[in-house]
C-alpha positions as CSV (number, residue, x, y, z in Angstrom):
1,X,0.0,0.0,0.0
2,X,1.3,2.9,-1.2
3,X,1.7,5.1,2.2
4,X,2.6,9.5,2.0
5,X,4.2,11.5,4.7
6,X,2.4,14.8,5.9
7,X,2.8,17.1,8.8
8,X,-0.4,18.4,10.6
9,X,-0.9,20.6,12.9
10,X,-2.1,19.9,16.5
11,X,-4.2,23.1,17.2
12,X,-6.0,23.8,14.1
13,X,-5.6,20.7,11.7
14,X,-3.6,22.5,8.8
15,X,-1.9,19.7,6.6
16,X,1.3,20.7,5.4
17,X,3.5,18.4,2.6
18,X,6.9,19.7,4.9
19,X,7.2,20.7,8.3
20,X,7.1,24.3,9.6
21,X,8.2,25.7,12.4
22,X,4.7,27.7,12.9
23,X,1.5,27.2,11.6
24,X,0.4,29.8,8.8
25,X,-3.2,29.1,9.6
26,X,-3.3,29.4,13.3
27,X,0.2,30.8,13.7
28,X,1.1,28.1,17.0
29,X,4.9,27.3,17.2
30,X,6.2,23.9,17.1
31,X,2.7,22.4,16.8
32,X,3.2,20.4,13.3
33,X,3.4,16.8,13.9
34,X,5.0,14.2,11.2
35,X,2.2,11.8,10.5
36,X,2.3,8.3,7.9
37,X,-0.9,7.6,5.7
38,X,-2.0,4.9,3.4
39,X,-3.5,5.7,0.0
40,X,-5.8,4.4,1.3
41,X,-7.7,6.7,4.0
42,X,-10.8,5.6,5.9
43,X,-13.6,7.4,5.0
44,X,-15.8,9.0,7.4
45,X,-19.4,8.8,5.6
46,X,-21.8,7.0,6.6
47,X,-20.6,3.0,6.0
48,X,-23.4,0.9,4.7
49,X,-26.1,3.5,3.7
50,X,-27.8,3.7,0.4
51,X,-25.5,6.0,-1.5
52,X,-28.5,7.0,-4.2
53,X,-30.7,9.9,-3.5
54,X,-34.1,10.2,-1.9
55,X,-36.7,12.5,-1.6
56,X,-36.5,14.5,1.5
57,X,-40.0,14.1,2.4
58,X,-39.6,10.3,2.1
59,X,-36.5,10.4,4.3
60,X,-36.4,8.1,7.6
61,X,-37.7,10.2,10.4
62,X,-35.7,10.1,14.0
63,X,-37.9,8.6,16.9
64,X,-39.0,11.7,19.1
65,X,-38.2,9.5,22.3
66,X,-35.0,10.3,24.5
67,X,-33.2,8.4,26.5
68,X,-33.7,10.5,30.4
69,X,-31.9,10.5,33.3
70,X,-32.2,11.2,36.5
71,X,-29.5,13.7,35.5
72,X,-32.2,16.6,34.8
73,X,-29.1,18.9,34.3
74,X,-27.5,16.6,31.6
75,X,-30.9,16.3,30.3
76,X,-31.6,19.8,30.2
77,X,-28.6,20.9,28.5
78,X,-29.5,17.9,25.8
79,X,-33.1,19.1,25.0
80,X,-35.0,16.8,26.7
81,X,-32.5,14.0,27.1
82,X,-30.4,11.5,24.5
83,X,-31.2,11.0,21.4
84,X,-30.6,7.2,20.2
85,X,-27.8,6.5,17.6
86,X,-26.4,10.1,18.0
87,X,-23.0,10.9,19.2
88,X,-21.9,13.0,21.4
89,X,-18.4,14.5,22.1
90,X,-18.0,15.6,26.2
91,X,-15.0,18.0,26.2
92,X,-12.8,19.8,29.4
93,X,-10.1,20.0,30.7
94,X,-8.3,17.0,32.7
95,X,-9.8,16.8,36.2
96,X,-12.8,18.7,35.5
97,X,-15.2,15.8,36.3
98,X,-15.9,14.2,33.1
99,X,-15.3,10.9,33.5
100,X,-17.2,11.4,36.8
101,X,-20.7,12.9,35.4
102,X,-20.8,10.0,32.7
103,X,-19.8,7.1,35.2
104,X,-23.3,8.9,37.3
105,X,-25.1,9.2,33.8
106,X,-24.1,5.5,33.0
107,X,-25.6,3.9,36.3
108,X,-29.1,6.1,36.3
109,X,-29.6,4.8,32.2
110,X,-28.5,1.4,32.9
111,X,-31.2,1.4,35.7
112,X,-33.8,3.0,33.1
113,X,-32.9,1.0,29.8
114,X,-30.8,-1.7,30.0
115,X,-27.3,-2.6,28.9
116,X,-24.5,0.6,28.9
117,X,-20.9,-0.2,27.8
118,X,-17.8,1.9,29.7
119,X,-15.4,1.3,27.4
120,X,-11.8,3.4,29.5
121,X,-8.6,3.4,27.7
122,X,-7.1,5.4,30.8
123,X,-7.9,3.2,33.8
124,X,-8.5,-0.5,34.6
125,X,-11.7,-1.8,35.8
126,X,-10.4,-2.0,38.7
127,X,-9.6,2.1,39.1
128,X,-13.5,2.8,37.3
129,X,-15.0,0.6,40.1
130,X,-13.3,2.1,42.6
131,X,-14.8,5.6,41.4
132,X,-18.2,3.9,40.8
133,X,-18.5,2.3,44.8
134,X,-18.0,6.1,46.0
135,X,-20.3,7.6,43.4
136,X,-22.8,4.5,44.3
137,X,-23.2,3.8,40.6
138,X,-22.7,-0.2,40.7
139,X,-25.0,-0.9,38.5
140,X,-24.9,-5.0,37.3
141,X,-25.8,-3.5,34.1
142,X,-22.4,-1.5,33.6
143,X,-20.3,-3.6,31.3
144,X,-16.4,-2.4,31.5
145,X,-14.5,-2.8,28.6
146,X,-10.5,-1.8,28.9
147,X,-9.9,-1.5,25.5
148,X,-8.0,1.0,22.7
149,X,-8.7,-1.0,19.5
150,X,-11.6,0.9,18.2
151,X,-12.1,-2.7,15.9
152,X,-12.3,-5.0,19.2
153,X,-14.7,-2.2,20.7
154,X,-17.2,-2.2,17.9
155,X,-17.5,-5.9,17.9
156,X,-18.2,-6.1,21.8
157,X,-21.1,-3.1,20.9
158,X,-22.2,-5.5,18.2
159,X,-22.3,-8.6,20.4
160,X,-23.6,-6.9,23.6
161,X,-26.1,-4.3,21.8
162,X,-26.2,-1.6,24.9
163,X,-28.2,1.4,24.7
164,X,-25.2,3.6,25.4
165,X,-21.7,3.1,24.8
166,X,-19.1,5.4,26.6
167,X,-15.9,6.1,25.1
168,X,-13.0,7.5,27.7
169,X,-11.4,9.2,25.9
170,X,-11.2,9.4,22.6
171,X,-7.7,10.4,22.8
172,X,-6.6,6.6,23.7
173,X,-7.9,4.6,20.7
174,X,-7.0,3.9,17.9
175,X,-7.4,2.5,14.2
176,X,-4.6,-0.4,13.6
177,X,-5.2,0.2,9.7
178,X,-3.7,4.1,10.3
179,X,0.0,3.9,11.1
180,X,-0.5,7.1,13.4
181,X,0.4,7.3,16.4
182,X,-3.3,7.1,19.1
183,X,-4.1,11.0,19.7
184,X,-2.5,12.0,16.6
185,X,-5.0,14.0,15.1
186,X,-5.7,11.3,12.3
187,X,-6.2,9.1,14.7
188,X,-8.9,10.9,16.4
189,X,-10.9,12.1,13.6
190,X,-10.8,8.1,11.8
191,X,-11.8,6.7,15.5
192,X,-14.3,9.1,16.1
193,X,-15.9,8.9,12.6
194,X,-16.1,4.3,13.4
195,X,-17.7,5.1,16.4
196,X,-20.2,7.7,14.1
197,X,-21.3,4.9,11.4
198,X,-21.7,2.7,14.0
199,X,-24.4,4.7,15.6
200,X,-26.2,6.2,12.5
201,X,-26.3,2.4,11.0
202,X,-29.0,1.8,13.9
203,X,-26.6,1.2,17.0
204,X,-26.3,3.0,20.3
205,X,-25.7,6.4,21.0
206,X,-22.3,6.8,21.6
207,X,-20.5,9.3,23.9
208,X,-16.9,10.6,23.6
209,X,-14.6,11.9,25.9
210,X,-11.8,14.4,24.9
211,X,-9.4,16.3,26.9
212,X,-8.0,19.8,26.2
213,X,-6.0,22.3,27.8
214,X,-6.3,26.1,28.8
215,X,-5.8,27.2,25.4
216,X,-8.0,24.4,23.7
217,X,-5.1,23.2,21.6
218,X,-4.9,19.2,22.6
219,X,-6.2,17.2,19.1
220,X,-9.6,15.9,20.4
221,X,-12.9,18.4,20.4
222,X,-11.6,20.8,18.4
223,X,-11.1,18.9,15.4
224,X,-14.6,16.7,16.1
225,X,-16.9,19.6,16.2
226,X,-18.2,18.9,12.5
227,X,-18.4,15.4,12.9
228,X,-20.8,14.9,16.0
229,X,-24.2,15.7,16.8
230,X,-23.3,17.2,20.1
231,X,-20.6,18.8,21.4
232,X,-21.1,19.4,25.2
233,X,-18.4,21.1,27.3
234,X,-17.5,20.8,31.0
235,X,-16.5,24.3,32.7
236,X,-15.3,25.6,36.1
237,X,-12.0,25.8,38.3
238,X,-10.7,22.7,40.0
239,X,-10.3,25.1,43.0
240,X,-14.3,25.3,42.6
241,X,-16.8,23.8,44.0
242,X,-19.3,24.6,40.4
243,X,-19.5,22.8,36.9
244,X,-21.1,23.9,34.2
245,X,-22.2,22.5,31.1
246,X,-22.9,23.9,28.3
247,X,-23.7,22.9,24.8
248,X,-21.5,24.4,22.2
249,X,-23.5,22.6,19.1
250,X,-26.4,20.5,19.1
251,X,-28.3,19.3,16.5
252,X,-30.9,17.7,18.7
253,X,-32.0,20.9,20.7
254,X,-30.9,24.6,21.4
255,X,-27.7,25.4,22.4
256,X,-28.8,28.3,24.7
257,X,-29.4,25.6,27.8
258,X,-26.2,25.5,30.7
259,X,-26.8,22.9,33.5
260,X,-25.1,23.8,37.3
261,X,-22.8,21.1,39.1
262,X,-21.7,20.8,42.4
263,X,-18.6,19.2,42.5
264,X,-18.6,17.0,46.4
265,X,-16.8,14.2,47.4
266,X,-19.8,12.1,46.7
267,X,-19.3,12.9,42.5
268,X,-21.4,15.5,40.8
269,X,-24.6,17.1,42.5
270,X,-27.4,18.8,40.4
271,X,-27.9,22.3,41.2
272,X,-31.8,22.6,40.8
273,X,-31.2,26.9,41.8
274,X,-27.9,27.8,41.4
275,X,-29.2,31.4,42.3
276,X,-30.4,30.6,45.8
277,X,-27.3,28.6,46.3
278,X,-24.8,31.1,45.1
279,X,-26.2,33.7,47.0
280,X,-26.9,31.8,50.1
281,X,-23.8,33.0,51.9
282,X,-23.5,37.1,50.7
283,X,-22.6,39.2,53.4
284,X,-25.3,42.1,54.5
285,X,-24.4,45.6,55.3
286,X,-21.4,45.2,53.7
287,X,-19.7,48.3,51.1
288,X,-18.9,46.8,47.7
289,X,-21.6,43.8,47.3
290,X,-24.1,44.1,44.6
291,X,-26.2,41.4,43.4
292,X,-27.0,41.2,39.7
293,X,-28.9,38.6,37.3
294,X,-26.6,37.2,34.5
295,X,-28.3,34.9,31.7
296,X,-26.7,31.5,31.4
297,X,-29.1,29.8,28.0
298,X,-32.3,30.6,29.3
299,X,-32.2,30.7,32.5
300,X,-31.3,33.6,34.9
301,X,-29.1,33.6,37.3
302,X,-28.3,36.1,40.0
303,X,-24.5,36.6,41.4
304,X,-23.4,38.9,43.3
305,X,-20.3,41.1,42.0
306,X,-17.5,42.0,45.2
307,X,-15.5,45.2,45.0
308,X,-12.5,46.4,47.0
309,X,-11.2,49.6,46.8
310,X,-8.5,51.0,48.8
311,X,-6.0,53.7,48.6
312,X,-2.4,53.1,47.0
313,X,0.3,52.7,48.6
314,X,2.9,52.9,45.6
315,X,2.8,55.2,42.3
316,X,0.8,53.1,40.6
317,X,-2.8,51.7,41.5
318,X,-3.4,48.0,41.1
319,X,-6.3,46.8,39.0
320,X,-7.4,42.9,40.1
321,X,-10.5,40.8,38.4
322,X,-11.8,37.4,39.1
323,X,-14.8,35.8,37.4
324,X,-14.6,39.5,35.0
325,X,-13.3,40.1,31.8
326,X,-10.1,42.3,33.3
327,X,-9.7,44.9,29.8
328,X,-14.0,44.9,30.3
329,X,-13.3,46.4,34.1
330,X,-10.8,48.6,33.2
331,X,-13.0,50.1,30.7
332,X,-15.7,50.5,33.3
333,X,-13.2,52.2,35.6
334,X,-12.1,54.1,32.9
335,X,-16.2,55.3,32.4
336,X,-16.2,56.2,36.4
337,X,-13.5,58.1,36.5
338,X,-14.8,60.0,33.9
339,X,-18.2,60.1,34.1
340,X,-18.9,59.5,37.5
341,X,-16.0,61.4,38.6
342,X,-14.8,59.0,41.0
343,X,-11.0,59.4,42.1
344,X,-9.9,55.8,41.3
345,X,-6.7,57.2,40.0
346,X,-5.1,57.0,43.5
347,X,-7.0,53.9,44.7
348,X,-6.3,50.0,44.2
349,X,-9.4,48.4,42.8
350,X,-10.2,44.5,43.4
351,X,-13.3,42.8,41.6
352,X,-14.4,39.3,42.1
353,X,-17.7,37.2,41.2
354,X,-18.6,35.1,44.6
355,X,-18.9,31.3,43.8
356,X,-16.2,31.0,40.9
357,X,-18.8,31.8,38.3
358,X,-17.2,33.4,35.0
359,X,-19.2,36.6,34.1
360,X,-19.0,37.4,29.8
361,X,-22.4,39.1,29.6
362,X,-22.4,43.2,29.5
363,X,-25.8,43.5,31.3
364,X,-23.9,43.6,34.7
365,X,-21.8,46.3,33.9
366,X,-23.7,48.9,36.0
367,X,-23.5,45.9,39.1
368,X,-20.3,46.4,38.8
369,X,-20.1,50.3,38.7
370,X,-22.4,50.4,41.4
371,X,-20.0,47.8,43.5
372,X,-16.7,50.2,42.9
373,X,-18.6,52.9,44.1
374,X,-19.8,51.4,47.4
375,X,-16.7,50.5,48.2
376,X,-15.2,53.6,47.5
377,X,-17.6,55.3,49.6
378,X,-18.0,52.7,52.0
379,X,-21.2,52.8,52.1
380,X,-23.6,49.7,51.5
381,X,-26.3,48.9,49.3
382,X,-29.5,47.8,50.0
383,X,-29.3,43.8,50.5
384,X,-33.0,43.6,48.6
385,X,-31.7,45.6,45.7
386,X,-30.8,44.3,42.3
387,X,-29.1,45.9,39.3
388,X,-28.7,45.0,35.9
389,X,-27.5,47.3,32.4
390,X,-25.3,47.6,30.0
391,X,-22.7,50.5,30.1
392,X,-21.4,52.3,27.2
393,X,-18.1,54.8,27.1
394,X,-20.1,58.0,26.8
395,X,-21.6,57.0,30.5
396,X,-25.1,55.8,29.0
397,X,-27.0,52.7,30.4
398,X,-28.0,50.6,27.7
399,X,-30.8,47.9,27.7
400,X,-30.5,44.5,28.1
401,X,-32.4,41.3,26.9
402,X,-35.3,40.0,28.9
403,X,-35.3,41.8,31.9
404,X,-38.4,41.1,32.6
405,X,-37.0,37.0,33.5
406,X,-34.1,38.4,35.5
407,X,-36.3,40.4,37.7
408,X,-39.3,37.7,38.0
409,X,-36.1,35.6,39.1
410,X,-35.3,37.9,41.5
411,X,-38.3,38.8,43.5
412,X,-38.9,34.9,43.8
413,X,-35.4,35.1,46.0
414,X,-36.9,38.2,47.9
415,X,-35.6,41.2,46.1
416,X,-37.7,44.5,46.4
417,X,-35.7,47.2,44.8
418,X,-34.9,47.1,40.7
419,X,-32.8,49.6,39.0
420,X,-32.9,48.8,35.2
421,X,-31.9,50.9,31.8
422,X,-34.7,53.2,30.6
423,X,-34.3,51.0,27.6
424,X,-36.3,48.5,29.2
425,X,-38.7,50.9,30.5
426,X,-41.6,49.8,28.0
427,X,-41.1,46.1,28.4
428,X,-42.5,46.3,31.7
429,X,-46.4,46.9,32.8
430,X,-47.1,50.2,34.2
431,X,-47.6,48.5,37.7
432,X,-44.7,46.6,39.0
433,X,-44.4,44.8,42.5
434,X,-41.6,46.6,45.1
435,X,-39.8,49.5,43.7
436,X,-38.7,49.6,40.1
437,X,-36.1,52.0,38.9
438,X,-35.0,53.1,35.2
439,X,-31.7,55.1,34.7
440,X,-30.5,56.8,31.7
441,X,-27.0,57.1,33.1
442,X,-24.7,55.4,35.0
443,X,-24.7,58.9,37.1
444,X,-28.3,58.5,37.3
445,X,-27.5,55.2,38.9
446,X,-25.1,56.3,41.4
447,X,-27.4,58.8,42.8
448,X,-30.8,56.3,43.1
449,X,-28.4,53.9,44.8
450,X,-25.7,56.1,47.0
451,X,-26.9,59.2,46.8
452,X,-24.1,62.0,46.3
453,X,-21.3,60.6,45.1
454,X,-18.0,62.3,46.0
């Protein structure tokens, strides 16, 4: 068989006939890896399909039932649970708790369905059942499978016919037929597109398992998006008690759904409200605590947003953000200064989200305005009050999508007091429960909530 030499790059997948010391494409050093393939390459359509075309009307339809757990989070995130023969790639970084959420979601369908098939080419059976006895998922439906021939595993999902099959990690097996190396990025695509015809030629759905680093540069979910279904990824600190999930693609449901994790020493617990929890231990009467409600999918959550602000002791103040975008708080230090003319020049300023939760979403930029300022002031906010709006440079407070859920949210925890962009203002009925606020400013703001500013 004739065989060709090719160097491809780790990060982005660029092919390359010689090697380069960066990647043109993605512009990563040192990433291009020498890889050996036949003439013959595997192909990654659907094996054993009818090649000619058909109407789309007289297509096969999809069965509308899902396989559910008693993982409503994982369900959640899913659209109303797994879909049989689809696949679905489970990314994060090493030690996040992947293997751990789909040892749980294993035992709970094995219990529901039938068969499930944990196939690890990273730990014996003896390590898996060590985690399953403290998870309390010994199911005698689990099947273990140490494997990393990709071959021997389809033949054991052909001869045991589970409902499920886990794959941990995709980075371990391998195609004998490819002279690659397992984890080469060959390797992963050609593994991952086996597993793929075996599920859309009637089998189970199949889950995979891929690692990747900080950076998101490790051959594994990156280079799969295309091919699966669903691509679900597993977020948080390992410092940190919370996991999210969220759903990056998913051709089963929207991908606007996160599901809340708490990580204990009993595996993965659902977080039914993450709000409540989150903001179970905020401090009252304290300068520099705001509390305001973030969107994560469709669901709202409220956080509350910790300033400290204290005066300089060298030349130069020191700017600190945790759970913030740090160029996103500068610029709203920047808009303070200016437009709120607060002396933060001469002041160190620390920010920080309580609970490890990483904020993207511009509606609590005034939260956070609002937080530098009571701290500055030391003076504290009302513990019933709740702010949400966008800021822009020239000081305005811009609207913010569905406002009306983020406060409903809130007054079901026992919040009172609302201040919200005037851009909201006719979204909302003309008679509103507790005290409802609309700024056009974020000096506006600063006077509703603190009164005179300095």
């Amino acid at each position: 068989m004739k065989t060709r030499v090719r160097f491809v790059c780790q990060a982005c997948g660029y092919e390359s006939a010689s090697w380069l010391g960066r990647c043109p494409v993605c512009g990563a050093w040192d990433s291009l890896t020498r890889e050996v393939e036949g003439a013959a390459r595997l192909s990654s359509s659907h094996a054993g399909e009818n090649t000619s075309p058909v109407l789309l009307a007289d297509a096969p339809e999809i069965g509308a039932e899902r396989l559910q757990s008693d993982v409503r989070e994982w369900d959640r995130v899913l659209g109303g649970g797994l879909v049989p023969g689809s696949l679905i790639l489970v990314g994060g970084a090493p030690g996040i708790g992947k293997s751990t959420l789909l040892l749980q979601l294993a035992h709970s369908l094995a219990e529901r369905y039938g068969a499930v098939l944990y196939v690890s080419g990273e730990e014996s059976p003896g390590q898996t059942r060590l985690r399953a006895q403290r998870l309390g998922a010994l199911s005698r439906r689990i099947y273990l499978l140490a494997e990393t021939n990709v071959q021997t595993i389809l033949q054991q999902v052909e001869a045991l016919e589970p409902v499920v099959v886990i794959v941990d990690s995709i980075q371990t097996v391998f195609l004998p037929d490819l002279p690659a190396a397992a984890g080469s990025l060959s390797q992963v695509r050609e593994s991952a597109a086996a597993f793929l015809r075996a599920a859309k030629k009637g089998g189970p759905a199949a889950i995979l398992v891929g690692h990747i680093t900080k950076d998101g540069f490790l051959a594994g979910p990156k280079v799969l998006e295309h091919l699966v279904d669903c691509v679900l990824y597993l977020e948080g600190e390992g410092m940190q008690a919370y996991r999210l999930l969220r759903a990056a693609k998913n051709r089963f449901g929207s991908t606007n759904e996160v599901g809340v994790f708490a990580m204990t020493s009993q595996g993965l617990k659902e977080v039914p409200n993450p709000s409540e929890t989150l903001l179970a231990e905020r401090p009252h009467g304290v300068a520099g605590s705001v509390v305001t409600a973030c969107l994560e999918g469709t669901r709202p959550l409220l956080l509350e947003i910790q300033a400290l602000v204290s005066r300089t002791s060298f030349g130069h103040p020191r700017r600190l953000s945790t759970g913030l975008d740090y160029n996103r708080a500068l610029l709203l230090m920047a808009v303070l200064e200016k437009r709120g003319h607060l002396p933060l020049g001469t002041h160190d300023v620390y920010l920080n989200v309580a609970g490890g939760i990483n904020i993207t979403e511009p509606a609590a930029d005034l939260a956070v305005c609002l937080a530098i300022a009571s701290s500055l002031q030391d003076k504290p906010l009302d513990p019933h009050l709740l702010v949400v709006g966008e800021v822009g440079l020239a000081g305005e407070v811009r609207a913010v999508a569905q406002a009306e859920k983020r406060v409903e949210e809130a007054r079901r925890l026992g919040f009172t007091r609302f201040i919200l962009p005037e851009g909201n203002k006719k979204t909302f009925p003309s008679r509103q429960e507790g005290e409802v606020y609309f700024v056009r400013t974020i000096t506006e703001g600063l006077k509703l909530a603190l009164g005179k500013t300095r």
